[in-house]
N, C-alpha and C positions, 0 to 999 in steps of 0.2 A: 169276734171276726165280723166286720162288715156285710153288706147283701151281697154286693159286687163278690169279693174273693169268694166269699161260700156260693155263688154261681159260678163262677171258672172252676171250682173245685168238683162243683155235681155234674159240670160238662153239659151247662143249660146255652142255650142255642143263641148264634149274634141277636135276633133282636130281641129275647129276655136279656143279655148283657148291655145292650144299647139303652134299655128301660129302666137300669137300673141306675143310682145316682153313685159318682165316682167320690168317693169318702174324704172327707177333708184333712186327713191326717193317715199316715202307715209308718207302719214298722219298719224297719230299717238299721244296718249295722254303720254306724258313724262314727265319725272324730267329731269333735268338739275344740272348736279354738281356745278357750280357755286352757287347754289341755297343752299348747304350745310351750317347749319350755320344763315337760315335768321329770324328761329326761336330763337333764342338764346334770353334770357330773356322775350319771349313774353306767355301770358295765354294762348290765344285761336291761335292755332296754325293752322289754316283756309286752308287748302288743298286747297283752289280753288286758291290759291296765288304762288304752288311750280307744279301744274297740268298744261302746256302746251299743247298746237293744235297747231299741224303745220308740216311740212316737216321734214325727217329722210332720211338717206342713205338707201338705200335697200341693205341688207347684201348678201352675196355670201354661195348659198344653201350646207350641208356639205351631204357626201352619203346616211347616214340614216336619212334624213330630207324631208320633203313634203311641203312647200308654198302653204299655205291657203289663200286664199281668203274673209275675215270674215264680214260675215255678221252681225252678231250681235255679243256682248260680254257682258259680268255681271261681276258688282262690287263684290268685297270682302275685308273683312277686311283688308287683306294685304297689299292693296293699298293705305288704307288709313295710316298704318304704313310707308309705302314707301315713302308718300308725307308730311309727318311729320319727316323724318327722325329716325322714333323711331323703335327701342330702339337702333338700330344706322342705320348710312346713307344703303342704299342697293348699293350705288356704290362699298360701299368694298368687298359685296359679288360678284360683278361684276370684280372686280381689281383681289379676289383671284383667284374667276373661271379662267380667264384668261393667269394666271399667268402658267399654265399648258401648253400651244402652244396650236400650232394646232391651229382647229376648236376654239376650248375657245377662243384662243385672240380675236375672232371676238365679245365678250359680253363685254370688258372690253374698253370702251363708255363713252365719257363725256355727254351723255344722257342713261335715262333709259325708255324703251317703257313698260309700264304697261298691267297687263290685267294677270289675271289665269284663264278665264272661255271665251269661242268663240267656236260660230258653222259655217261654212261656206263652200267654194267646194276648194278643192284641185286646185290648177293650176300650181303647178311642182313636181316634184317627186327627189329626189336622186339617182343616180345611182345603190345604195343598198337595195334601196325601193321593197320589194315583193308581197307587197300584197292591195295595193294602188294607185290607177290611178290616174291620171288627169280627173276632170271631179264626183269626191267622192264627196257628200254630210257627210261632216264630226260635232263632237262635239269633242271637245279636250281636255283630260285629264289632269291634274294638272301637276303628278310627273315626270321631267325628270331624267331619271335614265340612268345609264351607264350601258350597258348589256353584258358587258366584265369584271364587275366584281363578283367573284364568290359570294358574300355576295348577288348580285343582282335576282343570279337563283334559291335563295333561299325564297329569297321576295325580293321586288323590294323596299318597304320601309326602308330594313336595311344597305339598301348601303351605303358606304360612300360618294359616286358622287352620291346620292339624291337630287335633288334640286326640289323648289316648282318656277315652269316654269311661267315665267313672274312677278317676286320675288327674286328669287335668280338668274334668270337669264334675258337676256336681251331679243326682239322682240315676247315681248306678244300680249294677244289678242287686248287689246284696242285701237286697229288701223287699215289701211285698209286692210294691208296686215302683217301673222305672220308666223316666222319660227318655224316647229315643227316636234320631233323626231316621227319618225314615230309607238315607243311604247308610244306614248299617244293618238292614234285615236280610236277614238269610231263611227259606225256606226250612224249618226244623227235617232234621231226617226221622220219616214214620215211621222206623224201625228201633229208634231206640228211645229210651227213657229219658224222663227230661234231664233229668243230671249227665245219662250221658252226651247228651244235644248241647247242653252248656259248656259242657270241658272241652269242648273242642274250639270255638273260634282265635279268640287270641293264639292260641299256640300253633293252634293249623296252619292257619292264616299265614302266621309270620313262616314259620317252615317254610312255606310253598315258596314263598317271594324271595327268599334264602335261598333256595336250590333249583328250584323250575324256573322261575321267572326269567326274563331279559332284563330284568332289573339288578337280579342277586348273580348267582352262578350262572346261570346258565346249563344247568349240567345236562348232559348227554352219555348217549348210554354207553356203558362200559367205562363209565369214570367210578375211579375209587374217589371215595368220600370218606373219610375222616369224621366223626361225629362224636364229639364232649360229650359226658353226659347222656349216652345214649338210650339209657333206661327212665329219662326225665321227662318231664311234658316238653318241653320242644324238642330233644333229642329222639324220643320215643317217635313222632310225627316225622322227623327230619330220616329217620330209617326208613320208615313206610313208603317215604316221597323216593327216595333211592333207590327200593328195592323195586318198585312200578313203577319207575324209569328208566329198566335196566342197567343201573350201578352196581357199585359191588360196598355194599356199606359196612365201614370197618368203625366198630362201638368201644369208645372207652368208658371204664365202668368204676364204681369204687366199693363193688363188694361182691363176694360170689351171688346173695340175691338178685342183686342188681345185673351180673355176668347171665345169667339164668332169663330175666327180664328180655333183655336183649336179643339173647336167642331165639326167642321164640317171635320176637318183632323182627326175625332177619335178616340178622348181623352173620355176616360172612365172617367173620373174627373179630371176639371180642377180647380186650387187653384190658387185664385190672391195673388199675393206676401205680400199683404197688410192684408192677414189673418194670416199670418204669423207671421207678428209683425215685431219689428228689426232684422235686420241679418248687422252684419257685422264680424271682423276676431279677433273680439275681444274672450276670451275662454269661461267666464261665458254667453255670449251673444250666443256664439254659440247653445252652448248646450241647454240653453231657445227655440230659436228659432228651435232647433231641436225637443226637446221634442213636443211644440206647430205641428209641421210640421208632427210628425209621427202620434201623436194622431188624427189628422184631416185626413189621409190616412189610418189608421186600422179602425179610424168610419166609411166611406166608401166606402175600399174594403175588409179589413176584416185582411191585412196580410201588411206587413213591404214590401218595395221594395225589390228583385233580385239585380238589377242592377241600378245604376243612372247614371247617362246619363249628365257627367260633361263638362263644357267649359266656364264658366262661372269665375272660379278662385279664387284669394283670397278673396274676399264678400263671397261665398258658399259652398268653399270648407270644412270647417269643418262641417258645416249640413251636408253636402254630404255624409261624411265619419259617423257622428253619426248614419245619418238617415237608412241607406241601414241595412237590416238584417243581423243577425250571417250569415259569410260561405256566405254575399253579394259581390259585385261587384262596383265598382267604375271605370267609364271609363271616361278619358278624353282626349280633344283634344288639349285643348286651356284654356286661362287663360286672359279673357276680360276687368277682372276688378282688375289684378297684378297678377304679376308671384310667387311672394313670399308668398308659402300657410303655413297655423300654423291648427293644428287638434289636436286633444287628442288620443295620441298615443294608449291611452289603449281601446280604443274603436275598433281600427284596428285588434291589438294584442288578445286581449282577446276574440274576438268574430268573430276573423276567418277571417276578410274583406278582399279583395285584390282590390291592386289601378291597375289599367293598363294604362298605357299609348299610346296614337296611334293618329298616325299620317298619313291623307292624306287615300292612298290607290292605292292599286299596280295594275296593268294594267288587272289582272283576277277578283280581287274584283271590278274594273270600270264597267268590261264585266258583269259581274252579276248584277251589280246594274241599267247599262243600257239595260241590258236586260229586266227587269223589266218595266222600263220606256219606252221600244218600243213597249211592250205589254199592253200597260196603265194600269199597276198593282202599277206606282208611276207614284204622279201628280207633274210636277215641280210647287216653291214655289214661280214664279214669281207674284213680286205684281206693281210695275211700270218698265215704260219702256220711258228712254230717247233719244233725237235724239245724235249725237256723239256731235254738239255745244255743248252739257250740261252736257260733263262728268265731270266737275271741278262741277256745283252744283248736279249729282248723290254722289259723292264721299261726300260730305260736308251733303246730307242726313242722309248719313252713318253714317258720322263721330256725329253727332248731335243724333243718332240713331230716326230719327223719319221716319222711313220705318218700311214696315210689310217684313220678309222674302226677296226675291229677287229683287235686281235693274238692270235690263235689260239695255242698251246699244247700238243702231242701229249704225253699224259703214257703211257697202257698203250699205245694205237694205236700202230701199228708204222711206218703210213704215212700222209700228208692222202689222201684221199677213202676213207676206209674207213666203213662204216655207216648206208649208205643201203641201203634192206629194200623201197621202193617207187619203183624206175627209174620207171616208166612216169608218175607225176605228177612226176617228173624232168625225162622228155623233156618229157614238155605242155608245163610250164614254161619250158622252155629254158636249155638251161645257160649261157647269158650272161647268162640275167636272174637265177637260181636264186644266184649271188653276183656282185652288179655290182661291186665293186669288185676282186676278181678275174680280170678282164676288162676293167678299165677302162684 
């Protein structure tokens, strides 16, 4: 271990960290481009076979950048696309990024450091850096954005240099040490532990812009909400957002664990997928399963969904759009189970629906949504938590989908609950609520 990490690790003070020399190589869980390609003709395309541990260059910090220190990090889906090469390799978003000069060409790597989710302490700063020291206990926000373009000061999601940081670009969190613009920091919440500080941006994040925002939903209280997945890292967050919003959040689940989950994050009613009947993207199929799905939620709550709470994909998206009331709401993130949706147009058309689309979430919906979570108003969704040897089998969880909600990741922390600075809105909280799924 380095000087640097074994001082962030003893909790030695900004300027013993400032004095110390930042290391010319870390740890880090990567792809490898040579590795392009090794899936080709194979079924199970087994991520723990293209996911690498081992040494990296330590990149050279650009003005508006901060070198974190991380302590822990969390899987997401992305990563597991990334180590499957799907739906294509991420070196190329790496090669285009780059292709710009500058600062870019430092992404454009014949390895790619993984990771969108890390909470950890600052240990350098960029020369442009204003409001961020060495020495920050920080949680890192997804989207990196270019704030020199105008599309970006209008929302930070409609940029065109949008990129989803440690995804489309290169020294994310799943490693010892990550480079990060300084419009992705979020103040870590004192209360909880680094991993569970880390499980929460991406997923919060997007939720919130999904359901609160004037972006997403818009939702308002007394709306039924409809939510896929409810026991999931974004479902599990997207209940939260609903139920302290005053909605009425109705969880769909695919196992009585997961029915169990839900309740306890709730859920005003939860419906296992299996009452449902078939669903898939077939048309007559749809609409069976949608009829079955609506009737079971007017029996009891009385009223047709507001809004549904889409990420789920080709498998649900035509229920989705059936299900939601006249002058409803359709919001999505994500598309899990195929990007290529089919729905019965006249049900959109005729009865008023709107689909929105939304993605990630811009640096002031992060602040609101971590605001919430410093105040333990949302509980992060982590449910296990690996040491950094075992991020090739956290990933291969994922990928198998047999995780509740959030996979934690220990990259410098030496052990899970290290990093909580404020016990006492700990205790308030109570530690069975502080991470329910931990507990459940």
């Amino acid at each position: 271990m380095d000087e640097l990490s074994a001082a962030v690790i003893a909790g030695a003070s900004p300027d013993v960290l400032e004095s110390l020399p930042v290391p010319a190589e870390y740890n880090a869980a990567h792809l490898r481009a040579e590795d392009v390609g090794i899936f080709s003709g194979v079924e199970d395309k087994d991520v723990r076979k293209t996911i690498h541990l081992g040494r990296v260059p330590m990149p050279e910090l650009a003005p508006d950048e901060v070198l974190v220190a991380v302590m822990a990090a969390a899987m997401n889906y992305n990563t597991i696309w990334s180590a499957t090469f799907e739906p294509l390799p991420t070196f190329n978003f790496l090669r285009h990024y780059g292709k710009q000069g500058g600062w870019a060409a430092r992404h454009d790597q014949p390895y790619h450091v993984l990771g969108s989710d890390a909470a950890g302490v600052i240990v350098r700063v960029g020369d442009g850096v204003r409001n961020w020291k060495v020495g920050d206990h920080v949680a890192v926000a997804t989207a990196h954005v270019d704030d020199q373009e105008p599309l970006t000061q209008h929302d930070g999601m409609l940029g065109h240099e949008q990129r989803a940081w440690g995804f489309e670009t290169n020294f994310g969190g799943l490693a010892d040490y990550a480079v990060v613009r300084a419009s992705q920091l979020l103040p870590k919440a004192a209360h909880l532990t680094w991993e569970e500080a880390a499980s929460n941006p991406l997923c919060a994040g997007t939720a919130y812009r999904m359901l609160v925002s004037e972006r997403g939903a818009n939702m308002r209280q007394g709306d039924v909400v409809l939510v896929w997945g409810a026991a999931g890292g974004l479902g599990g967050y997207a209940v939260q957002f609903v139920r302290n919003g005053g909605g009425i959040p109705v969880g769909i689940v695919s196992s009585d664990e997961k029915a169990e989950v839900a309740r306890k994050l709730g859920c005003e009613l939860v419906i296992d997928r299996r009452e449902i009947g078939e669903i898939s993207a077939d048309p007559d199929v749809t609409v069976a399963a949608g009829k079955r799905l609506g009737k079971i939620i007017r029996r009891e709550v009385g009223e047709d969904p507001n809004i549904v709470f889409e990420h789920v994909g080709r498998e649900t998206f035509g229920v989705s759009v059936f299900v939601a009331r006249r002058g409803g709401t359709i919001v999505t993130c994500g598309s899990s189970t195929g990007y290529q949706h089919t729905f019965d147009n006249r049900y959109l058309w005729m009865r008023l629906k709107k689909i929105v689309g939304s993605h990630g979430a811009n640096l002031y919906e992060q602040h609101q949504a971590n605001r919430l979570i410093q105040r333990g108003k949302v509980m992060p969704m982590l449910s296990a938590v690996h040491p950094f040897q075992e991020t090739g089998e956290a990933a291969r969880a994922i990928q198998l989908n047999e995780h509740l909600g959030k996979v934690g990741v220990l990259c410098l922390s030496p052990a899970a609950g290290l990093g909580v600075t404020d016990p006492a809105l700990r205790a308030r909280i109570g530690e069975d609520r502080v991470a329910p799924l931990m507990t459940a």
